[in-house]
C-alpha positions as CSV (number, residue, x, y, z in Angstrom):
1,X,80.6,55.8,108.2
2,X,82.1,57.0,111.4
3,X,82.8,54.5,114.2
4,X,81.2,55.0,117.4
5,X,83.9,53.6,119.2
6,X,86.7,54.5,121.0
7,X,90.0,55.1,119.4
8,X,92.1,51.4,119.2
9,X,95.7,50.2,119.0
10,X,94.5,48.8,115.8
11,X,92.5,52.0,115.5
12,X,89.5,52.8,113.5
13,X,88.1,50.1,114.8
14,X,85.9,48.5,112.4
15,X,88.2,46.5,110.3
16,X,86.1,44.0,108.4
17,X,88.8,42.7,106.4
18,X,91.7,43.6,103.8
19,X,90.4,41.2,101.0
20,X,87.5,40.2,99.4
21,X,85.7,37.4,101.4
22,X,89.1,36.5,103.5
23,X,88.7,36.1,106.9
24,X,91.2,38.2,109.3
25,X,93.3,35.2,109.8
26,X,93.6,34.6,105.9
27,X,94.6,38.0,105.3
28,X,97.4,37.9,108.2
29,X,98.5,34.9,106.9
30,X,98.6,36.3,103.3
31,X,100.3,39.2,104.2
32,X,103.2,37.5,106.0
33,X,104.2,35.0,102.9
34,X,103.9,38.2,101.1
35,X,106.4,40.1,102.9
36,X,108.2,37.0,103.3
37,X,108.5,36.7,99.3
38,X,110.5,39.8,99.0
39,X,113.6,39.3,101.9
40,X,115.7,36.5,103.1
41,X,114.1,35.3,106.1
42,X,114.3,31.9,107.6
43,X,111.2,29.9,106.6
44,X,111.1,28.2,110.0
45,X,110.4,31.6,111.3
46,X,107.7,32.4,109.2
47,X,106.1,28.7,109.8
48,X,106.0,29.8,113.5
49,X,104.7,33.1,112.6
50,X,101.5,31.3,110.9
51,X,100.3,30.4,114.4
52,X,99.8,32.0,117.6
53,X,101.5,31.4,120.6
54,X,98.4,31.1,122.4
55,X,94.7,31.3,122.6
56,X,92.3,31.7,125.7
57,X,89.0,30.6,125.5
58,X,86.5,31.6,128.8
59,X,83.2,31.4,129.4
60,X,82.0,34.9,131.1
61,X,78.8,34.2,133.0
62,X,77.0,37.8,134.7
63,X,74.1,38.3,136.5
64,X,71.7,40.4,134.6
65,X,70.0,43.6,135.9
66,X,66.5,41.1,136.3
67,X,67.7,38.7,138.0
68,X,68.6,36.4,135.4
69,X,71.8,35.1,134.0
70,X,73.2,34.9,130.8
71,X,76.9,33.1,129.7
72,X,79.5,34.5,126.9
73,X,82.4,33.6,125.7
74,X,85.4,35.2,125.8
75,X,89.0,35.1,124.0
76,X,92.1,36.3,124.2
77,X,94.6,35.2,121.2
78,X,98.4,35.9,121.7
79,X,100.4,35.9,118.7
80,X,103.8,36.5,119.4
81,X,106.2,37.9,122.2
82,X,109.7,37.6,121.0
83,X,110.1,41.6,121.0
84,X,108.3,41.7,124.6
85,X,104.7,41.9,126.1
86,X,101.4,41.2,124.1
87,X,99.7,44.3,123.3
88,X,96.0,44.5,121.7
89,X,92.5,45.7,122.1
90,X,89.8,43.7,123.9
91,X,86.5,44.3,122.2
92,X,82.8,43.6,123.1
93,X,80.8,42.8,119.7
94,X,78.4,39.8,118.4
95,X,80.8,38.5,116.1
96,X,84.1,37.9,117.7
97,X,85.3,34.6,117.1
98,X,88.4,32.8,118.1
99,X,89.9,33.5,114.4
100,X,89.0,36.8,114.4
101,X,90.8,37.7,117.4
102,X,94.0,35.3,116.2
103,X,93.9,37.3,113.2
104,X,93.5,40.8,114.5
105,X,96.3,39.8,116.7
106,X,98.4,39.0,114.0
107,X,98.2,42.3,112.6
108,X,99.0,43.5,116.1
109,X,102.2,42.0,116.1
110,X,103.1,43.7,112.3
111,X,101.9,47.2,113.8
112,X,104.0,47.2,116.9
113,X,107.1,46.0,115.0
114,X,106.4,49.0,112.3
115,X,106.9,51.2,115.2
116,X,109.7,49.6,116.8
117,X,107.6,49.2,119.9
118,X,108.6,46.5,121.9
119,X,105.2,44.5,122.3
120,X,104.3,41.6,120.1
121,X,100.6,41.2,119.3
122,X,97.1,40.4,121.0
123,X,93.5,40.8,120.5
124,X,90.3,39.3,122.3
125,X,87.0,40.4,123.1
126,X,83.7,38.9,124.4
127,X,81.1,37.6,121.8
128,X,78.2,40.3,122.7
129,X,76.3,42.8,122.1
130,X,77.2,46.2,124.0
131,X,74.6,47.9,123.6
132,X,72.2,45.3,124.8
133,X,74.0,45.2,128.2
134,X,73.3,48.1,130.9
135,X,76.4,50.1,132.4
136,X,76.4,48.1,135.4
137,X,75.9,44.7,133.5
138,X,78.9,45.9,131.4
139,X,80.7,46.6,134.4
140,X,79.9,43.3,135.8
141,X,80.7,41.3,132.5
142,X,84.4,43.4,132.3
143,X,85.0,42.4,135.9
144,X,84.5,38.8,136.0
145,X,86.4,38.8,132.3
146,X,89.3,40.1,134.3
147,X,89.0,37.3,136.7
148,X,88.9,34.4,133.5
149,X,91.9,36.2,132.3
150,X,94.0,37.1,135.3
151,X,96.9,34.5,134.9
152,X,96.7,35.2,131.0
153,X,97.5,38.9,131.4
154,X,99.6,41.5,133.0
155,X,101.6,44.4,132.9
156,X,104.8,42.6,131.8
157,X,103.1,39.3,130.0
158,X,100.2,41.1,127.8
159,X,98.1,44.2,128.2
160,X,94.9,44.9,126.8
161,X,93.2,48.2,125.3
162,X,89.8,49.8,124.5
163,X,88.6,48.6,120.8
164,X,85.1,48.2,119.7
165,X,82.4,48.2,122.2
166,X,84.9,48.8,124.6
167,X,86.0,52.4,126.1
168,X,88.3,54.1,128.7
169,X,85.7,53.3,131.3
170,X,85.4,49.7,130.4
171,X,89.6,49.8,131.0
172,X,89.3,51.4,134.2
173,X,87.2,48.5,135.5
174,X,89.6,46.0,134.1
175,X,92.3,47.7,136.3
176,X,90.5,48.0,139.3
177,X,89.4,44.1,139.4
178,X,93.1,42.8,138.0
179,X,94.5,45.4,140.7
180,X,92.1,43.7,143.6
181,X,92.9,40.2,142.4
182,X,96.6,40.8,142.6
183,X,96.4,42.7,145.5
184,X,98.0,46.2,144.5
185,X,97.4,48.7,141.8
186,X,98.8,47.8,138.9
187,X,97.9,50.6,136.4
188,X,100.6,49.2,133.7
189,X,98.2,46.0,132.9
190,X,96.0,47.9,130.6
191,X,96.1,50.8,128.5
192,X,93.8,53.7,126.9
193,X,92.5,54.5,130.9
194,X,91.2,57.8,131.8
195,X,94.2,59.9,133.0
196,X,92.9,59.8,136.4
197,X,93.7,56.2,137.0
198,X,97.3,56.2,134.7
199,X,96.0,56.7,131.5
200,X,97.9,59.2,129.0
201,X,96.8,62.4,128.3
202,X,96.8,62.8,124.3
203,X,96.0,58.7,123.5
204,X,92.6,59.6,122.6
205,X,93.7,61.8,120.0
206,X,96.5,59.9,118.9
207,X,95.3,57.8,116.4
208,X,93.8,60.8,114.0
209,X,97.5,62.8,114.8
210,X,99.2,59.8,113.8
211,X,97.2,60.2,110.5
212,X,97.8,63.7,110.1
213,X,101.5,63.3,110.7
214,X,101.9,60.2,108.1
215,X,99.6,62.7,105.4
216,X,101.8,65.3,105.9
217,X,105.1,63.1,105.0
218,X,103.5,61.8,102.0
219,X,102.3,65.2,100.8
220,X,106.2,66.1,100.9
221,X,107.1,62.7,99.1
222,X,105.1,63.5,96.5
223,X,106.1,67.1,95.9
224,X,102.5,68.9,97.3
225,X,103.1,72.1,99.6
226,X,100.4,71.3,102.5
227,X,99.6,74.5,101.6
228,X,97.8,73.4,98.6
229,X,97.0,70.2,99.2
230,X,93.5,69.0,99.1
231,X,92.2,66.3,101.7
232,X,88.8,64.6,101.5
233,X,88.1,62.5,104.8
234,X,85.6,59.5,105.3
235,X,84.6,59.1,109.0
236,X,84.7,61.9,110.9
237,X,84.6,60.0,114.4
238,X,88.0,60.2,117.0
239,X,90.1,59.4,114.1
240,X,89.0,61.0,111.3
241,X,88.2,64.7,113.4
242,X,91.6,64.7,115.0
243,X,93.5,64.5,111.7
244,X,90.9,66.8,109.6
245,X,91.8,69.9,112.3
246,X,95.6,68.4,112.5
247,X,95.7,68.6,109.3
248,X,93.1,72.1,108.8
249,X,96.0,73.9,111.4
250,X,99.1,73.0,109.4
251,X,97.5,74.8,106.4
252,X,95.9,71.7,104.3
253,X,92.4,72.7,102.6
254,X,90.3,70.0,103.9
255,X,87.4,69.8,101.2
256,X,85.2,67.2,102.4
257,X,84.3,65.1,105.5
258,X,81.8,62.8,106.7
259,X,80.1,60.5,108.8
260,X,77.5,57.7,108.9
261,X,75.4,59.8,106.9
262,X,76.5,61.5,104.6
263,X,79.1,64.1,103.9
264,X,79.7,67.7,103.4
265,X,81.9,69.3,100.5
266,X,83.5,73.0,100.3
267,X,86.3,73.0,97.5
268,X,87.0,76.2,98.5
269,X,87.9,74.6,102.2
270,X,86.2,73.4,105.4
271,X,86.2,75.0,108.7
272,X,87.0,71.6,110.4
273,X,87.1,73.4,114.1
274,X,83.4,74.4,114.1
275,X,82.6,70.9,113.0
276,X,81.5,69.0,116.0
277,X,83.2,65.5,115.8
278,X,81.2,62.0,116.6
279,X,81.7,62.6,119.8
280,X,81.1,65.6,120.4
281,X,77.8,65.3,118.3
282,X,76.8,62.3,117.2
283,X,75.8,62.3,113.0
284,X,76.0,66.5,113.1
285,X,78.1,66.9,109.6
286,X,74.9,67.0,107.5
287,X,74.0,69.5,109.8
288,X,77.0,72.0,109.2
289,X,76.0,74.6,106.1
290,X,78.3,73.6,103.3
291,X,77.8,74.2,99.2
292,X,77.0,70.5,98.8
293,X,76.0,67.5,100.3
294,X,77.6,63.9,99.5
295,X,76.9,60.3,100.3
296,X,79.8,58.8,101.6
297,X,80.3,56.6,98.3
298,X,80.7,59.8,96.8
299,X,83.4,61.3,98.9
300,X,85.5,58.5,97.8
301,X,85.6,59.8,94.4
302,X,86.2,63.1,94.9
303,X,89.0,65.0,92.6
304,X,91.3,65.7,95.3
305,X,95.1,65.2,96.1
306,X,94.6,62.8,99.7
307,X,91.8,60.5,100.1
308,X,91.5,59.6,103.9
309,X,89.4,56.7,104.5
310,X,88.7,56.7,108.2
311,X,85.5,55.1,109.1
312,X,85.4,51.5,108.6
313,X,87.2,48.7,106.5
314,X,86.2,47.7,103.3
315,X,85.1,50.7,101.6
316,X,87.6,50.7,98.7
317,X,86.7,48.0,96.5
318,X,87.3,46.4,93.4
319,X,83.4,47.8,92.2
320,X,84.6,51.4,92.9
321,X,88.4,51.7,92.9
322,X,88.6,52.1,89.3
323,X,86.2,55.8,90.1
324,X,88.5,57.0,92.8
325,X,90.5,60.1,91.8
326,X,92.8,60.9,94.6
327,X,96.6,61.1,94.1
328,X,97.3,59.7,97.4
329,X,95.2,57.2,99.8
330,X,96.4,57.3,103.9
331,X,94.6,55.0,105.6
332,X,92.8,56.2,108.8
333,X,90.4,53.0,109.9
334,X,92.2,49.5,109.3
335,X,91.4,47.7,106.5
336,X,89.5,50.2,104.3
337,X,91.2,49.1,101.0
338,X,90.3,45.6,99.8
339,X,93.5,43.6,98.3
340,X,92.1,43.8,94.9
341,X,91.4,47.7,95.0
342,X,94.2,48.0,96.4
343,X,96.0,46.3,93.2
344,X,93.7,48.2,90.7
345,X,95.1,51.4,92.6
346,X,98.8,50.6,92.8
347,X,98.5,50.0,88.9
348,X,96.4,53.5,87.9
349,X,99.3,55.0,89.8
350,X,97.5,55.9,93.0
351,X,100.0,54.7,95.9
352,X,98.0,53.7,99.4
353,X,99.9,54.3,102.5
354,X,99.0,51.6,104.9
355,X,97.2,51.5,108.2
356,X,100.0,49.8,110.2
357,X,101.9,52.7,109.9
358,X,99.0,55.6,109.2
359,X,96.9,55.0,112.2
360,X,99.8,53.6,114.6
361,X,99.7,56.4,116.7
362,X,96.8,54.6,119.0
363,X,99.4,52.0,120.1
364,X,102.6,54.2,120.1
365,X,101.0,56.5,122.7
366,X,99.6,52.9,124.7
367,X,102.8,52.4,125.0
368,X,104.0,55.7,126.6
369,X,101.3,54.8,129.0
370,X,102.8,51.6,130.0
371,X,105.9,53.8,130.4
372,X,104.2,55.9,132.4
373,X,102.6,53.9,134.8
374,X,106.0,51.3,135.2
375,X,107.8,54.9,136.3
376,X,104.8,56.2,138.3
377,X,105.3,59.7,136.7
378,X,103.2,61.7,134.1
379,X,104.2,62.8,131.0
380,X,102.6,66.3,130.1
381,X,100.5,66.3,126.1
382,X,103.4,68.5,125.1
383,X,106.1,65.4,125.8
384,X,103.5,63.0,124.5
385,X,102.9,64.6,121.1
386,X,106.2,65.6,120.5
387,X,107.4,62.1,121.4
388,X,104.8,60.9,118.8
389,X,106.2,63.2,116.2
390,X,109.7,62.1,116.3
391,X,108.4,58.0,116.1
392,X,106.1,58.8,113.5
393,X,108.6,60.1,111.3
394,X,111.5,57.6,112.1
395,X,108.9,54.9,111.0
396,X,107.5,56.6,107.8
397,X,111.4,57.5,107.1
398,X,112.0,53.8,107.2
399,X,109.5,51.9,105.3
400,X,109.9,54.7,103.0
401,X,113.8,53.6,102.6
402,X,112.6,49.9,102.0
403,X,109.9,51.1,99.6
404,X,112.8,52.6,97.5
405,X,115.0,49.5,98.3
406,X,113.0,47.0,97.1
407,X,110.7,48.8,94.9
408,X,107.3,47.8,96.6
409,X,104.1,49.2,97.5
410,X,103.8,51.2,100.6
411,X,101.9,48.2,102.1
412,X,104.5,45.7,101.5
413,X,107.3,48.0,102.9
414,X,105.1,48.7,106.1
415,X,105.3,44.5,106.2
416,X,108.6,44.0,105.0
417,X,110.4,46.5,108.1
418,X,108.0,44.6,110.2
419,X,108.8,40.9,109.2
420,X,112.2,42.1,109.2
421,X,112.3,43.0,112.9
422,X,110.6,39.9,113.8
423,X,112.6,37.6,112.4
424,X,115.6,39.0,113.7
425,X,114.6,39.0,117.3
426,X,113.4,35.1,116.7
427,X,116.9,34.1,114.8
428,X,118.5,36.0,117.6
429,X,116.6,34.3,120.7
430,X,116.6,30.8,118.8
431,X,113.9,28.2,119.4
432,X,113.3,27.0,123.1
433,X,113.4,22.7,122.7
């Protein structure tokens, strides 16, 4: 189950969606009036929330490596800016649709206002298949994208990051052709770049430390020393490797990972270090010597304290929510818990921490890289990750306080903090005529 992909702001990547048969819009949408229901909030502002500010449709023809050509299309779907810049991933997969990205974007906007970043939301991509396209036609394709979308983006108006079929590389070139179009390097316009060119040292690893960190607060919420804690982890890709050994270091007994194999369980404890990650070896877990051997259905219902579902979405469902034995769910990828499991969880007892505050750590770092490249000066991975410490924290501190306030899940506190935010900033700037 572990995503090939590189580490998003929306971050494992693969989000299908959060409810059964409900489209990424309908779930942003449902998620919003649900919020909505629980604080006094303008309802003008939450009409205007509904939609997205804007939405860019392009066509993206490229020359193929024969000769030929071939034409995509291409989106970009900008939610809302009232807190400052759009800020999402651009991804390269068959499916993207205009919805999809309006949607996705959506959820962009909750995330960054969980964090108390000030972005507002974004997402686009181009309707193809990556791995059908050489590096050079991917090149190409990225370049002339940046050319559709040069008036539509830019450091200060909305600034894109690797997602699905997408990659630091695939960033780099989006710099270098917004950078030639404009005129002068403008590192700030994108995020998730290699280091070399402006990106952040530590963003990579961010997500799956963002996950770690949040695991580690709700371990001491609910009373269990890390110490004896026992953590079972689905996807062991960028995310779900860099919270296992996060998570291994601070003392936790990691009992099971896996990846789009099949998994590995040790109840006695996993080395996670000698592991080697997704990246590091594609599909190696079933390789590792381990007591047993389980199918990544099976992880899921695993007697331990934290369940970490951090491949792809929809993995916790209303056929097997009702088997899972965890104390605790974090979510690592977005969208692994279906509305209805999520439900049939809430009600056994079995709180779910959320993914726009769980895996947040993606976009948190993006945007100490946008800080770093508006200053032109580094910050070393000691700065980064402590910085990412101390917003971690603050966030989980505060949805934590509106959990207890209003007596909610973990999901609808994440939402509520966020909504709240929002909706200030829109009562506050007022409506343009």
């Amino acid at each position: 189950m572990s995503s090939t992909t590189e580490p998003t702001e929306t971050t494992t990547e693969e989000e299908s969606t959060n409810a059964e048969h409900e489209s990424a819009l309908e779930t942003a949408k449902r998620q919003l009036h649900s919020a909505a229901a629980h604080i006094d909030i303008d309802p003008n502002v939450v009409e205007r929330l509904e939609h997205p500010k804007k939405v860019h449709e392009v066509t993206v023809p490229i020359e193929r490596d024969d000769g030929s050509v071939d034409v995509f299309t291409g989106y970009r779907a900008q939610h809302d800016s009232v807190r400052g810049p759009h800020k999402g991933g651009l991804r390269y997969h068959p499916e993207v649709t205009r919805d999809e990205c309006v949607g996705l974007g959506m959820w962009m906007t909750w995330k960054c206002a969980v964090m108390d970043l000030p972005f507002g939301g974004a997402k686009g991509g181009i309707a193809v298949n990556p791995k059908e396209l050489s590096e050079a036609e991917s090149e190409r394709l990225t370049r002339r994208f940046a050319e559709e979308l040069r008036d539509a983006i830019g450091p200060n108006k909305d600034i894109p990051a690797p997602d699905m079929g997408t990659s630091p590389q695939t960033m780099a070139w989006l710099m270098d052709a917004y950078s030639m179009q404009e005129g002068e390097t403008t590192p700030g316009v994108v995020t998730g770049k290699p280091p070399v060119v402006g990106g952040s040292k530590g963003r990579d690893e961010a997500p799956g430390r963002s996950v770690a960190i949040i695991t580690r607060e709700a371990a001491e919420y609910y009373d269990m020393p890390l110490s004896d804690t026992s953590v079972a982890i689905q996807g062991y890709g960028s995310v779900g490797a860099n919270a296992a050994r996060l998570l291994d270091e601070w003392g936790a007994n990691v009992v099971a990972v896996s990846d789009v194999n099949g998994g590995i369980h040790d109840p006695n404890g996993l080395d996670t270090s000698s592991i080697p990650s997704h990246r590091e070896e594609p599909e190696a877990v079933l390789k590792h010597p381990a007591p047993e051997q389980v199918t990544n259905e099976e992880l899921l219902e695993l007697d331990v304290d934290v369940l970490v579902p951090a491949a792809i979405g929809n993995v916790i469902t209303a056929e097997n929510a009702d088997a899972v034995r965890a104390d605790v769910v974090v979510e690592g990828a977005n969208g692994p818990t279906t509305s209805t499991a999520g439900e049939m969880l809430e009600e056994r007892g079995i709180p779910v921490v959320p993914d726009i505050l769980a895996n947040a750590g993606g976009v948190t770092v993006s945007y100490f890289e946008w800080l770093q490249d508006i200053n032109r000066r580094a910050w070393s991975l000691e700065r980064v990750n402590r910085e990412l410490e101390s917003e971690m924290v603050s966030a989980w501190e505060t949805v934590r306080d509106r959990r207890e306030e209003y007596d909610v899940s973990w999901r609808d506190a994440a939402y509520i903090v966020a909504l709240e935010r929002i909706a200030e900033a829109h009562e506050t700037r007022g409506l343009w005529p």
